[in-house]
C-alpha positions in Angstrom: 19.8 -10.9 19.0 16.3 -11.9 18.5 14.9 -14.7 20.8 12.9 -16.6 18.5 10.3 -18.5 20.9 9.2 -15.4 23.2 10.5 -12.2 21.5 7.0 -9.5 20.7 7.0 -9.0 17.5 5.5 -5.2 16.4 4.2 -3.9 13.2 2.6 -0.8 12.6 1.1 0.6 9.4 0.1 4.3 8.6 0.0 6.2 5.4 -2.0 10.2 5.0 -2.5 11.7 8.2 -0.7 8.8 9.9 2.4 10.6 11.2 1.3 12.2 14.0 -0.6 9.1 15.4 2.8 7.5 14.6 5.2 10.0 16.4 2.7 10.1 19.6 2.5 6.2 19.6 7.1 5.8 19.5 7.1 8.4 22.2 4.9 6.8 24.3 6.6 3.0 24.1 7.9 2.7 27.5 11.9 2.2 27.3 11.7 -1.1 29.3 10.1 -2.5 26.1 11.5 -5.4 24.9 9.4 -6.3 21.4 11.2 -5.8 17.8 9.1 -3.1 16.5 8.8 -2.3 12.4 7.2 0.7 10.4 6.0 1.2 6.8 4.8 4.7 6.6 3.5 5.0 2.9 6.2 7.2 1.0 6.4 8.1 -2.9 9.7 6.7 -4.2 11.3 10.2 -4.4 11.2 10.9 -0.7 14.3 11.4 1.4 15.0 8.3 3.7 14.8 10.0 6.9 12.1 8.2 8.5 14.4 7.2 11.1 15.6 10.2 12.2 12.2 11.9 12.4 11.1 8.8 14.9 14.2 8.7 16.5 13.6 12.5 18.0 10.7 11.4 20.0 11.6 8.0 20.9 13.0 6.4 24.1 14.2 3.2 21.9 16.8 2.8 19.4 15.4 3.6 15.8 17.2 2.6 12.7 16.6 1.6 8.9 15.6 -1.5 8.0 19.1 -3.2 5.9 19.1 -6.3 3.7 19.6 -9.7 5.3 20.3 -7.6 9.1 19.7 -9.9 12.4 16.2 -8.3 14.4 17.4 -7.2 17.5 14.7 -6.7 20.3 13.9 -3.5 22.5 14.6 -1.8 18.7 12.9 0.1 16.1 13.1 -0.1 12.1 11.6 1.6 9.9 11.0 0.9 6.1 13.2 2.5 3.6 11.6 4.4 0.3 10.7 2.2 -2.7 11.2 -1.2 -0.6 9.7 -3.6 0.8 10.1 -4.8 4.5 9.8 -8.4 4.8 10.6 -10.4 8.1 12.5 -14.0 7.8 14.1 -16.4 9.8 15.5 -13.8 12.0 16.6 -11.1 9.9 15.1 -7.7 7.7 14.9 -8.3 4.1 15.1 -5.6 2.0 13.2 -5.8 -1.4 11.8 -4.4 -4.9 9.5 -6.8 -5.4 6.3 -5.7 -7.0 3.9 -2.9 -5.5 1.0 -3.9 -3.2 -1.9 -1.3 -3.2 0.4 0.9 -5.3 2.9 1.2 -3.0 6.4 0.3 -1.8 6.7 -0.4 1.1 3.3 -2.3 1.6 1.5 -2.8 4.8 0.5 -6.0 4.0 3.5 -7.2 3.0 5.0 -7.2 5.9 2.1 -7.3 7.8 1.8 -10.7 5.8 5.5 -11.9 6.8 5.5 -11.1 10.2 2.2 -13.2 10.3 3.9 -16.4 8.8 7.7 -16.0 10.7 6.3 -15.0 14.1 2.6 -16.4 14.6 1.0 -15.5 18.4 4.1 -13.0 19.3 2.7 -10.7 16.4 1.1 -7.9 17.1 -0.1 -5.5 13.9 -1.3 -2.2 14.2 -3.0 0.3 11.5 -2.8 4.3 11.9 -4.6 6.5 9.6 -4.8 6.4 6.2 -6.4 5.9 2.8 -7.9 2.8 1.4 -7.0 -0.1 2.7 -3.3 -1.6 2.3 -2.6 -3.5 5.5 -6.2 -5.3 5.5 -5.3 -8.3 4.1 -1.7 -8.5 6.5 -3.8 -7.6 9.9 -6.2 -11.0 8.3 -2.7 -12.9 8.2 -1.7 -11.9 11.6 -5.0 -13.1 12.8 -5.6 -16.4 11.3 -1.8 -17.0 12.5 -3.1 -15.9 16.2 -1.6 -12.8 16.2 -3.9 -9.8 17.9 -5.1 -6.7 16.1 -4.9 -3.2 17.1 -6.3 -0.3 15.2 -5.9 3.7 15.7 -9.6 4.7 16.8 -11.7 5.8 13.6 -12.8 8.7 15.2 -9.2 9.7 16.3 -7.6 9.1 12.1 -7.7 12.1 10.0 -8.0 9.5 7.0 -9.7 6.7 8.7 -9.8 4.2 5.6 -7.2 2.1 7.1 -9.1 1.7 10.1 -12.5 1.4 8.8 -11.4 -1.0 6.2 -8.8 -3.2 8.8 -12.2 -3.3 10.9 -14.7 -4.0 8.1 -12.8 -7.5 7.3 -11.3 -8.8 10.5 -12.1 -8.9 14.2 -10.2 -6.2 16.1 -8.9 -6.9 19.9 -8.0 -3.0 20.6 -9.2 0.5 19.2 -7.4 2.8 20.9 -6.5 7.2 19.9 -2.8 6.8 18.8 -1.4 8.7 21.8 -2.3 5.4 24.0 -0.9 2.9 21.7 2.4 2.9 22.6 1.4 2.0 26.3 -0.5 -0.8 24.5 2.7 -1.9 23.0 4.7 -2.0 26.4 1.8 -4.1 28.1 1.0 -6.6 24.9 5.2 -7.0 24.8 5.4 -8.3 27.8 1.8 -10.3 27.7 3.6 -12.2 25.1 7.1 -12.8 26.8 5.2 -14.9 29.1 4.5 -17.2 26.2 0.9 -17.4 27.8 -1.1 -17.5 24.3 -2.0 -20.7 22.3 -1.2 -20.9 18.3 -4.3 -21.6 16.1 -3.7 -24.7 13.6 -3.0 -23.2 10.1 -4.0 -25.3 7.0 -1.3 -26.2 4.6 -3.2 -24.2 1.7 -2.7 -21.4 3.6 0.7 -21.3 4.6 1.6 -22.4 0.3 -0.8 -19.1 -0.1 1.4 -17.0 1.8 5.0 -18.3 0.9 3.7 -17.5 -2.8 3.0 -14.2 -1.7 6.1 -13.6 0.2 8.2 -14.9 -2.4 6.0 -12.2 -4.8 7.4 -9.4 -2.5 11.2 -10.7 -2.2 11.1 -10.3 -6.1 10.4 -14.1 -7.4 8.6 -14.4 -10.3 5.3 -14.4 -10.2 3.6 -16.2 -12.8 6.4 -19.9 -12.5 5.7 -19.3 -8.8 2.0 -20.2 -10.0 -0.2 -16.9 -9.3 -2.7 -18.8 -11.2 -3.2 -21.7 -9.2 -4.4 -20.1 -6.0 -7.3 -18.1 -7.1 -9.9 -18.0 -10.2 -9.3 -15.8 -13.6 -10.6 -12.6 -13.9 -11.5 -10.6 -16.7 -9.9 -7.5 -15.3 -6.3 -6.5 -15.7 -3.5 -4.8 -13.5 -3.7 -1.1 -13.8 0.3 -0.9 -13.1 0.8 -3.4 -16.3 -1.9 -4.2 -17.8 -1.3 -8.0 -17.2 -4.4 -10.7 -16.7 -5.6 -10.4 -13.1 -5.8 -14.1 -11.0 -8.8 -13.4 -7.9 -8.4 -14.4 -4.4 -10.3 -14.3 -1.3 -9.3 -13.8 2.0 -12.7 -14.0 4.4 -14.6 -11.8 3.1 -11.8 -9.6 1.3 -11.5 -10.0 -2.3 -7.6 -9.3 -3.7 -6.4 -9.3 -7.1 -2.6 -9.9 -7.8 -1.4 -10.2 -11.9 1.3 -12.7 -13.7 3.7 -10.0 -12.9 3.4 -9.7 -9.4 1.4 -6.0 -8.5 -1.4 -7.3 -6.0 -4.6 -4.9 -5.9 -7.9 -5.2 -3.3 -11.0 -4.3 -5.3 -10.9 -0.5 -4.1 -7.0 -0.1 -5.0 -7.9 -1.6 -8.3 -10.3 0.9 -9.1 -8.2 3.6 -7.9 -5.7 2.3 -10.4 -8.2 1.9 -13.2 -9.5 5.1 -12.6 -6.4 6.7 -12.8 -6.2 5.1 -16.2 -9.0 6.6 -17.4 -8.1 10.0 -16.7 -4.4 9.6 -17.8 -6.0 8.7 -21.2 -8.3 10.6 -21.4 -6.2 13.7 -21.2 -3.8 12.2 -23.7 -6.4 12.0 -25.8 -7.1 15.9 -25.5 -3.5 16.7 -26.0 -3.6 14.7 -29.2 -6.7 16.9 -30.0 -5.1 20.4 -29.1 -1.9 19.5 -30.9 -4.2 18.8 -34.2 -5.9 22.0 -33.8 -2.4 23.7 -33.6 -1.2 22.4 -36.8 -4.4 22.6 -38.5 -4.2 26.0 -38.0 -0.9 26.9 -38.7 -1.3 25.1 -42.0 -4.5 26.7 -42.9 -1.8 30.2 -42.0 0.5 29.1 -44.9 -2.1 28.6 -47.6 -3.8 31.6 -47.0 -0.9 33.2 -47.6 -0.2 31.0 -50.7 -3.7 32.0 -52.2 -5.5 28.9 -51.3 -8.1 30.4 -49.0 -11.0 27.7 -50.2 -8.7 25.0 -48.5 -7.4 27.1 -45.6 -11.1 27.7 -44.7 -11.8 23.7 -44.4 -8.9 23.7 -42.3 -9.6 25.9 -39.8 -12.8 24.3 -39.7 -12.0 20.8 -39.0 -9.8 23.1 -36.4 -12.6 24.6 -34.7 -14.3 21.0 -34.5 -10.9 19.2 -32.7 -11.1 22.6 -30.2 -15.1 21.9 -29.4 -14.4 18.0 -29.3 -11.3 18.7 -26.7 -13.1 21.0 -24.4 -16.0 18.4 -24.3 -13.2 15.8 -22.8 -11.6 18.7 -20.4 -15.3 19.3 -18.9 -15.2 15.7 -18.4 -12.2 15.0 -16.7 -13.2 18.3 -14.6 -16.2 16.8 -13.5 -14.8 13.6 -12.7 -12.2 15.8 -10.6 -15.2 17.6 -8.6 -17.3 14.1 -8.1 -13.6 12.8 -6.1 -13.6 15.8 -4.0 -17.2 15.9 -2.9 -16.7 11.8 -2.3 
C-alpha cells in the first residue's frame, strides 16, 4: 500500500515516436525502486489494451493496468487503458470517460494535473516524444505544486513537440535521452523518500481551478461545475462539439475547455478546427460529385425520351458541379502538401 507522506510518485507521458524512449526508460528503472510509476501512451480508442504486456517484457518491476477505484501500490507500474482517463486520488487509480483533453483519452495532462494536486513535492512528471503539446499544462501543475520536471532531450524525440512545447512554458529541472531516464527515476525516488524537499504555498484559486478540472476528467458535468467562471468567453468554439469555448491561462499557456467538458491548448484547437475544415470541405465535394451523377443520368433518360434541348442543360449544369468539385479537391490537396512540408 501506498505511503502517503514519502511514497515517489511517477508520471510519464509519450505519444508518436514515444515508445521506444518509453521501453528504454522501464528497462532501465533499477528494481530497488520504490516510486508508484503511471503511463499514458497516446492510443486511438480501437487499440488493443496491451500496453502492459509490451512494458512488462523489458521491465525489472511489476507492470499492470490501471483499474477503477484500485489502491497505488509502490515499487509498481500502471499503465493507462485505451479510451480512459487515468486520474490519481486519495490513494487509489480512477478510471474514467470523462471528456477528451488535446483530442485524446487518456490525456497527459490529466493526470499529469491529478498527480500534481494528490501528491505535491513527491511528483515527478516526465514527457517523451510526441506531437503537440498534451502534457504542457500537467508538467505546469506539477510545478507550481513543487513537483520537478523532466523531459526526454529534444534532440533525442523523433517528434519533439512534447518536449519543445513542455520546455517552451515551464522551467525544466532535467533533459535527459530516454535511455538515462529511468536511472533518473531510481535516484529522484529515493531523493524524495528522504522527504528532503519543501512544498510551495498554492493559492486557493488554484487548487478550485484544478478540482474543476479534475472533476471535468472523472466525468462531472462541466458547465453546473462552472467552466465559465474560471476564465473569459471566447468567440471560438470546441472542434469535438461545437460548444462555446471559456479561455484560461496558465503562465504563459493559453487553454480552451467548452460547456461540455473537451479542453483544447491553442495549437490542439487548430488542429481540431482544421480538421473541420477539411472534413467539410470534402463533404461538400461529395455533395457535388453526387449532383453531377444524377444530373447525368437524368439528362441519359431524356435523351432517350426525345427531349435532347433539356438533356443538354443538364449535362451542362453537370459539367459545371464536375469543374466546381475539382476546384475544392485541388484545394484540399494543397492544404494536404502545405502539412507535409510544415
Amino acid at each position: 500500500m501506498l505511503n502517503d507522506e514519502k511514497q515517489a510518485i511517477i508520471v510519464i507521458g509519450a505519444s508518436a515516436g514515444g515508445m521506444t524512449p518509453l521501453l528504454n526508460l522501464i528497462e532501465n528503472i533499477p528494481e530497488d525502486c520504490r516510486a508508484s510509476i503511471f503511463v499514458v501512451q497516446h492510443m486511438p480508442s480501437y487499440a488493443e489494451n496491451n500496453l502492459d504486456q509490451i512494458l512488462g517484457y523489458r521491465s525489472k518491476l511489476p507492470v499492470l493496468n490501471a483499474k477503477h477505484d484500485v489502491t497505488i501500490c509502490p515499487g509498481t507500474i500502471y499503465t493507462a487503458v485505451p479510451d480512459h482517463h487515468l486520474i490519481l486520488e486519495g490513494g487509489k487509480m480512477l478510471v474514467t470517460k470523462g471528456p477528451k483533453e488535446n483530442h485524446w483519452r487518456p490525456s497527459v495532462d490529466a493526470l499529469f494535473r491529478s498527480a500534481a494536486y494528490s501528491y505535491r513535492q513527491r511528483v515527478v512528471g516526465i514527457i517523451l516524444s510526441g506531437a503537440l503539446n498534451d502534457g504542457t499544462s500537467g508538467l505546469w501543475n506539477i510545478k507550481h505544486f513543487s513537483g520537478t520536471s523532466v523531459i526526454q532531450s529534444r534532440e533525442d524525440a523523433v517528434f519533439d513537440g512534447m518536449p519543445v512545447s513542455a520546455a517552451m512554458y515551464n522551467e525544466i529541472d532535467y533533459e535527459l535521452p530516454g535511455d538515462q531516464i529511468g536511472q533518473l527515476i531510481g535516484s529522484l525516488s529515493k531523493q524524495i523518500t528522504s522527504g528532503k524537499q519543501s512544498t510551495i504555498p498554492v493559492t486557493a484559486g488554484r487548487k478550485n481551478f484544478v478540482e474543476f478540472e479534475l472533476g471535468v476528467a472523472k466525468g462531472e458535468n462541466a458547465l453546473k461545475k462552472g467552466v465559465i467562471t474560471y476564465g473569459k468567453f471566447s468567440p471560438l468554439t470546441c472542434p469535438e462539439c461545437h460548444g462555446a469555448l471559456t479561455e484560461y491561462a496558465e503562465g504563459k499557456l493559453k487553454r480552451f475547455r467548452c460547456h461540455t467538458g473537451h479542453a483544447h491548448t491553442a495549437d490542439s484547437l487548430l488542429v481540431g478546427i482544421n480538421n473541420n475544415i477539411e472534413a467539410s470541405t470534402w463533404e461538400v465535394m461529395r455533395g457535388m460529385e453526387e449532383g453531377q451523377l444524377l444530373l447525368g443520368h437524368m439528362a441519359d433518360i431524356l435523351e432517350t425520351e426525345g427531349h435532347a434541348k433539356i438533356a443538354g442543360k443538364y449535362r451542362d449544369n453537370a459539367n459545371s458541379l464536375s469543374r466546381r468539385s475539382k476546384i475544392i479537391k485541388s484545394t484540399i490537396m494543397e492544404s494536404q502538401e502545405l502539412e507535409l512540408e510544415n
